[in-house]
Structure formats: structure tokens, C-alpha cells
C-alpha positions in Angstrom: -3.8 -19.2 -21.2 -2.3 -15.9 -21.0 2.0 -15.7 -22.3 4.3 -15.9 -19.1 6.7 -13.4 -18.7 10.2 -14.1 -17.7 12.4 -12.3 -15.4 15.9 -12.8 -14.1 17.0 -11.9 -10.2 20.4 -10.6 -11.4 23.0 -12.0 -8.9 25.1 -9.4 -7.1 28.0 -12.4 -6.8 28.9 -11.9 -9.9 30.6 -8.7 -9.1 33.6 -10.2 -7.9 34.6 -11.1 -11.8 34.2 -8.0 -11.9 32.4 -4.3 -14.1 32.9 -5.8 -17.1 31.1 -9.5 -16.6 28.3 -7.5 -14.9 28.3 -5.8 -18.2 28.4 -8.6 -19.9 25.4 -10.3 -17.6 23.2 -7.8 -18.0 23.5 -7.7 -21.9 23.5 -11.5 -21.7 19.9 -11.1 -20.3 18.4 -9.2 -22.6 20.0 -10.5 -25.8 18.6 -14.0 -24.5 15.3 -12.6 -24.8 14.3 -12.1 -20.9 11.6 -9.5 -20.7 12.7 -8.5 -16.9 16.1 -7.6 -15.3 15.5 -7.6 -11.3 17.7 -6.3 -8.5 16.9 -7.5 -4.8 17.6 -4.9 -2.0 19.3 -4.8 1.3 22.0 -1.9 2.1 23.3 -3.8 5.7 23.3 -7.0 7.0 23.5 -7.5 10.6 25.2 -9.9 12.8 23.8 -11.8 15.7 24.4 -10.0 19.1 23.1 -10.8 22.7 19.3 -9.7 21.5 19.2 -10.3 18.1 18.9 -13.6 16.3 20.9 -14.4 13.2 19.3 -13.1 10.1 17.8 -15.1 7.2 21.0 -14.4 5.3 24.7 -14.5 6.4 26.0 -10.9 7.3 28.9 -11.2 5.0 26.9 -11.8 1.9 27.4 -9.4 -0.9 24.6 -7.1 -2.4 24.8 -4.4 -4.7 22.6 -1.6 -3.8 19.6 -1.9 -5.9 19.2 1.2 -7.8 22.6 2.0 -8.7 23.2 -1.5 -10.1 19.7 -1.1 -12.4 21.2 2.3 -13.7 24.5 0.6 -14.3 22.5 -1.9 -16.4 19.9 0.3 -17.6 23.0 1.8 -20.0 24.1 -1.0 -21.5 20.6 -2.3 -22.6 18.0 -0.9 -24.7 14.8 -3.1 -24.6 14.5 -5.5 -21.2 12.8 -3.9 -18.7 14.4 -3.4 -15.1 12.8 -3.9 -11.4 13.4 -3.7 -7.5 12.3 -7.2 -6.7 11.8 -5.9 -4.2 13.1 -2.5 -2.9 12.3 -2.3 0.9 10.7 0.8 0.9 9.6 2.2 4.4 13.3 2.6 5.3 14.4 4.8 2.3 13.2 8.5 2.4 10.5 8.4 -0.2 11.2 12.0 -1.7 14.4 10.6 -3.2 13.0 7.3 -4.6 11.1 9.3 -6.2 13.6 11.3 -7.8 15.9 8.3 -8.6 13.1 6.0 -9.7 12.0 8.7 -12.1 15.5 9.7 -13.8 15.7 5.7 -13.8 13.0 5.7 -16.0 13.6 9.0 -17.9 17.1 7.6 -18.6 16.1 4.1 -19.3 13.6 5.1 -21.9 10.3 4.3 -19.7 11.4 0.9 -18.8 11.4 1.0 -14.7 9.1 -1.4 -12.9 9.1 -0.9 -8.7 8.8 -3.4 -6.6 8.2 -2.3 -3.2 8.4 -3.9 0.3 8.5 -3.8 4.0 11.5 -6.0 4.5 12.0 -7.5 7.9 15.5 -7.0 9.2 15.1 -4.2 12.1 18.9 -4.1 11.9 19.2 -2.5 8.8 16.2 -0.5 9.9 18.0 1.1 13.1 20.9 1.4 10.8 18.9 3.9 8.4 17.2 6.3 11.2 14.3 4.9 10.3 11.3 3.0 12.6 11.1 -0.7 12.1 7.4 -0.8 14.1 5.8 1.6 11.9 7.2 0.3 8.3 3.5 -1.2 7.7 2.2 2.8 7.5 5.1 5.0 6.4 4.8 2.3 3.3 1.3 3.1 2.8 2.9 7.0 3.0 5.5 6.4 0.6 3.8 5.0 -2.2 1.2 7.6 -2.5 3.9 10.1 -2.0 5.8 9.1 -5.1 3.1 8.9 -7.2 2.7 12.4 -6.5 6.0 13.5 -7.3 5.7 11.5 -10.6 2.2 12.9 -12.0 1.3 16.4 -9.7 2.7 19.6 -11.3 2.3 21.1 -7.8 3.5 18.6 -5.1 1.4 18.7 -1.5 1.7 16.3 1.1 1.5 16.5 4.6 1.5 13.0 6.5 2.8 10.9 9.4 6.3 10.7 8.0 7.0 12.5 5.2 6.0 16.4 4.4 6.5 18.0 1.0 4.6 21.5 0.6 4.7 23.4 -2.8 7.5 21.8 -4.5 8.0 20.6 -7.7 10.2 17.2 -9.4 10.7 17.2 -12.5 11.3 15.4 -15.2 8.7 13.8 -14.3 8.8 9.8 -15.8 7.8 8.7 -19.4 5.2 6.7 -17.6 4.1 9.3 -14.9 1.7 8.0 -12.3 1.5 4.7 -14.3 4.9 3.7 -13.4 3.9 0.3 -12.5 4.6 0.1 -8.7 4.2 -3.7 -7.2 3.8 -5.3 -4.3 6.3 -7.6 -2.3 5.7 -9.7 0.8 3.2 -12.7 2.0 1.4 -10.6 4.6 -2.5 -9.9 4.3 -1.5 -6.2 4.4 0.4 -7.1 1.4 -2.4 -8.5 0.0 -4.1 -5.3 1.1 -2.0 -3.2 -0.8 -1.5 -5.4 -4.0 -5.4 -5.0 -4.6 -6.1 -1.7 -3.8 -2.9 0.4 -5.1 -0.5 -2.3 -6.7 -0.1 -2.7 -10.6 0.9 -6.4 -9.6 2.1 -8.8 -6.5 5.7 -10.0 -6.2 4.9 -13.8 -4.2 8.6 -14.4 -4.2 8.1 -16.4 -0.9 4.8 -17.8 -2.1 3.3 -21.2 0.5 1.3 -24.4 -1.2 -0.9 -24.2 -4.5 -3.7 -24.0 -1.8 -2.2 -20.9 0.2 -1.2 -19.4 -2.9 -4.7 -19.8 -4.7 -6.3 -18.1 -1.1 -3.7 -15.1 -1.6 -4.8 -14.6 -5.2 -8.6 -14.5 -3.9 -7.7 -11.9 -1.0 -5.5 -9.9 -3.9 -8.7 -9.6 -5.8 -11.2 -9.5 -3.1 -9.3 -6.2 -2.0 -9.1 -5.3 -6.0 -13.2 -5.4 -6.2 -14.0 -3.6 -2.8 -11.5 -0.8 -4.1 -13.2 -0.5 -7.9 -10.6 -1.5 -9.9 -10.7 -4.7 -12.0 -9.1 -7.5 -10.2 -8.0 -9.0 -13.3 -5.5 -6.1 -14.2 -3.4 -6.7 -11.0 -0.3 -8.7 -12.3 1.0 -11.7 -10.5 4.7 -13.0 -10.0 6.3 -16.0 -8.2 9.8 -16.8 -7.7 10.7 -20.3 -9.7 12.4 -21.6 -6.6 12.8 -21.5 -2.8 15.1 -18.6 -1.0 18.7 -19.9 -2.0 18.7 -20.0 2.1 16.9 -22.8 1.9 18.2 -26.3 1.1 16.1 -27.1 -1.3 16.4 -23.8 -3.1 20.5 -24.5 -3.4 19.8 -27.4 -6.0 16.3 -26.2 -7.5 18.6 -25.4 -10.7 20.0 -28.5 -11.3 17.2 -30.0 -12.8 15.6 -27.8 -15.5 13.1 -30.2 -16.1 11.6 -29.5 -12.3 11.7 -25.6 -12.8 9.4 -26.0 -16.5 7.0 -28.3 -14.2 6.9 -25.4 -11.4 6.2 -22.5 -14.3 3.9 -24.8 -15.6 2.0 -25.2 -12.7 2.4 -21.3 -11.9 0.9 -20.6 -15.3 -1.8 -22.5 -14.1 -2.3 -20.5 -10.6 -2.9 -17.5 -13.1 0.7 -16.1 -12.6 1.7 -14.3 -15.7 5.5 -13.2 -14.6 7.8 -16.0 -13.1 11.2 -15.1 -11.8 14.2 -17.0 -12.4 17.0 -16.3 -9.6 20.4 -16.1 -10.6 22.1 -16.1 -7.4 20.2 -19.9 -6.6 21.6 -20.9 -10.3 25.2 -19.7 -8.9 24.4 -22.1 -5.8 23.4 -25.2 -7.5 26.9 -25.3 -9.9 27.1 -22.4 -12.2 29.9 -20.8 -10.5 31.0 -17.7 -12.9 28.9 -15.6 -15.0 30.1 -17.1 -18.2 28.4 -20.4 -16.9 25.6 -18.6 -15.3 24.6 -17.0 -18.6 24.9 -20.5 -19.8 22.3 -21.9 -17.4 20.0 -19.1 -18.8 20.0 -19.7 -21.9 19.3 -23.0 -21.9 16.4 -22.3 -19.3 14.5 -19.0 -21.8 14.7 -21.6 -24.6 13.0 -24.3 -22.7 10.5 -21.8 -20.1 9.8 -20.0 -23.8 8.3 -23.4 -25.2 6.7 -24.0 -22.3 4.6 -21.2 -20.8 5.0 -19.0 -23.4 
């Protein structure tokens, strides 16, 4: 079987100890041994009115936006890389990921990996100028539109949202067009997408071994019928539920249920699992210094294990 890598969904709680623990975080991760540093993405959470239902996480939870937090870390590491996991793409303008992504990576030494979504809070949405019901094709738009600005000397695009005729980004990336952009969500237009223009699929949300095997098929099937080799599509699954969800607020405590889980991941043909920080804060480890504690203990063990 293929070696697993490991990433850690860095937990924006730990801001409130303050820049220099996030520092220390951040190096924590890497001098571990993690291969992946991963920021989740929302800029707004809303509350519940009169026609809106709660959302899936309390409005008053904090989160660091994702891209300045990555360049934060990105200068106080050398070697792990760094993802969106995942950034929700259709409400950003996708000119100016394109430029941040890419000075990301110029900066970072070639080390960015995107992870892209559609999100689903219309909320934060409404709250960027941007169209909730038609997320599904500006992100279609977007992705193609930043690989351009990362590879094409002589940037043209006219579509349904975005228009960029003769212009020019540079610096362009280390890794140009093979910046490896992957794909978020549990949708078979995520699937879609993962197999026909996605270096890899982020299953953070993934269902039941059988659901998950059937989404690894469709990932493929869309791979084939597109001729690229379905093999070269990456896969990566969250090693625990939401930390909304009760089971995922205790997942930590027992380390020898999270090996199983990567176990059995490596065995679905996953080679990235995720570790999430911000459920390891919610089962008991309750500062970074104990938090970086919990993940040391976990690499040494995940490392034995998968890989």
C-alpha cells in the first residue's frame, strides 16, 4: 500500500493565546513531521433571522481568514506544505486568488496546495456581492480562470462572471499551472470536478465505507471519460466527524480509534488523511501547548501505522 500523508486543520482558536503560540503552532507542525498545514475558510457567519435557519456552526465562532493565516505561517516554516481545506471559492473574485495564491507560493518556495469549494452558507454569500444560486458555474469559471493567470503569458478570458482581456500576472508560481488545485465537497458535481480538473478530492464530510467507495468510482469514472489517469487524482478524508457533531467533540480522546479510522482510510485507497485541530481542542486539549502535545503523540503513532 501506498505511504499516507498527514495533514493538520490548524485551529483558528488558538489565536486567542495569542501571535506568538500561532507561531509557535505552526512550527510545532512541521518540526513534528506533518507533511500538510491546512486552513478552513469562512469570512462571516450569519445568525438566524425570520427566513434563515441557524447555520451549521455558531455565528460567534472565530476563524482566521484563510490566506492571510497560511502566509503568516508560510514565514515561519520552510519545508510543510500549506492548503485551503477548503477555500470557498465561487464567492471570492477569482482574479485576486490568483494573485494571492501565486505570491503564496512564490513566497513560500512552491509549497501552496488549493483546496477549493462551493461552501453552503448563502449568508456569507449575500454578504460578499456575490450569487449563492450560481456558485456551481462561476466555480467551474474560476478554476480555469486561475490557471490561466498562473501559466498564460497573455491572459484572455471572457465568461459568465469574470472577464480579463490582455493582461498579464506575474510572477507567475514556482509550480505554474501545476499548482495542485483540489476539490472539496460530497456533491456529484464535486465528483465531477475532482475527475476531470482536480489534482485530488478533499472528502472532509465523507458518508459509510460503501458511499465513500461509490464516490471514489464516480471520481474516476469522470477521470477516464476526461483522459486523464484516474489513478493520479489524490484522495483525502478528514480523521473525524465535523467538531459540530457530537461524536466528532470526543473522536480525539481515544487515539487508538483515530489509527483504526486511517487504517481503514488507507484501505479505501486514501493517500492524505487530515487531522483536525480544532476537534482535538474540543475533546480536552484546551491550549496550544497541549494541542501540540495531542499531535505529537498522534504523528508518532499515524506514522507507524499508515506510513
Amino acid at each position: 500500500m501506498v505511504d499516507v500523508k498527514i495533514s493538520v486543520e490548524f485551529p483558528s482558536v488558538a489565536y486567542r493565546e495569542g501571535p506568538a503560540k500561532i507561531v509557535a503552532l505552526a512550527k510545532a507542525i512541521e518540526s513534528i513531521g506533518f507533511d500538510d498545514l491546512a486552513v478552513f475558510d469562512h469570512v462571516i457567519m450569519g445568525y438566524p433571522t425570520g427566513t434563515r435557519r441557524a447555520p451549521i456552526y455558531p455565528p460567534q465562532m472565530p476563524i482566521l481568514e484563510a490566506l492571510v493565516t497560511l502566509g503568516f505561517a508560510a514565514a515561519v516554516t520552510e519545508r510543510v506544505s500549506l492548503s485551503t481545506e477548503v477555500l470557498v471559492l465561487p464567492q471570492r473574485q477569482a482574479v485576486l486568488v490568483a494573485k494571492q495564491v501565486s505570491t503564496l507560493d512564490t513566497l513560500s518556495g512552491g509549497r501552496m496546495r488549493l483546496g477549493v469549494g462551493v461552501g453552503w452558507q448563502r449568508a456569507e454569500y449575500e454578504a460578499l456581492g456575490e450569487d449563492f444560486a450560481r456558485r456551481g458555474r462561476q466555480m467551474d469559471e474560476a478554476i480555469a480562470l486561475l490557471r490561466a493567470c498562473w501559466a498564460d503569458e497573455r491572459i484572455e478570458h471572457r465568461g459568465e462572471r469574470f472577464r480579463a482581456e490582455a493582461i498579464a500576472m506575474e510572477p507567475k508560481p514556482p509550480n505554474g499551472a501545476r499548482l495542485p488545485v483540489w476539490i472539496g465537497g460530497y456533491s456529484a458535481a464535486a465528483f465531477r470536478r475532482a475527475g476531470e480538473v482536480g489534482d485530488g478530492w478533499m472528502g472532509s464530510l465523507i458518508g459509510d465505507d460503501t458511499a465513500t467507495r461509490a464516490a471514489i468510482a464516480e471520481i474516476r469514472r469522470h477521470a477516464e471519460a476526461a483522459g486523464r489517469d484516474p489513478q493520479a487524482v489524490g484522495l483525502q478524508a478528514m480523521l473525524a466527524p465535523p467538531p459540530r457533531d457530537p461524536e466528532g467533540k470526543t473522536f480525539y480522546q481515544d487515539h487508538d480509534r483515530v489509527v483504526r479510522r486511517a487504517e481503514e482510510l488507507r484501505a479505501l485507497g486514501f493517500d492524505w488523511v487530515a487531522l483536525n485541530a480544532t476537534a482535538i481542542f474540543q475533546a480536552g486539549a484546551r491550549s496550544v501547548n497541549a494541542i501540540i502535545d495531542q499531535l505529537s503523540q498522534l504523528h508518532g503513532r499515524l506514522r507507524a501505522a499508515i506510513a
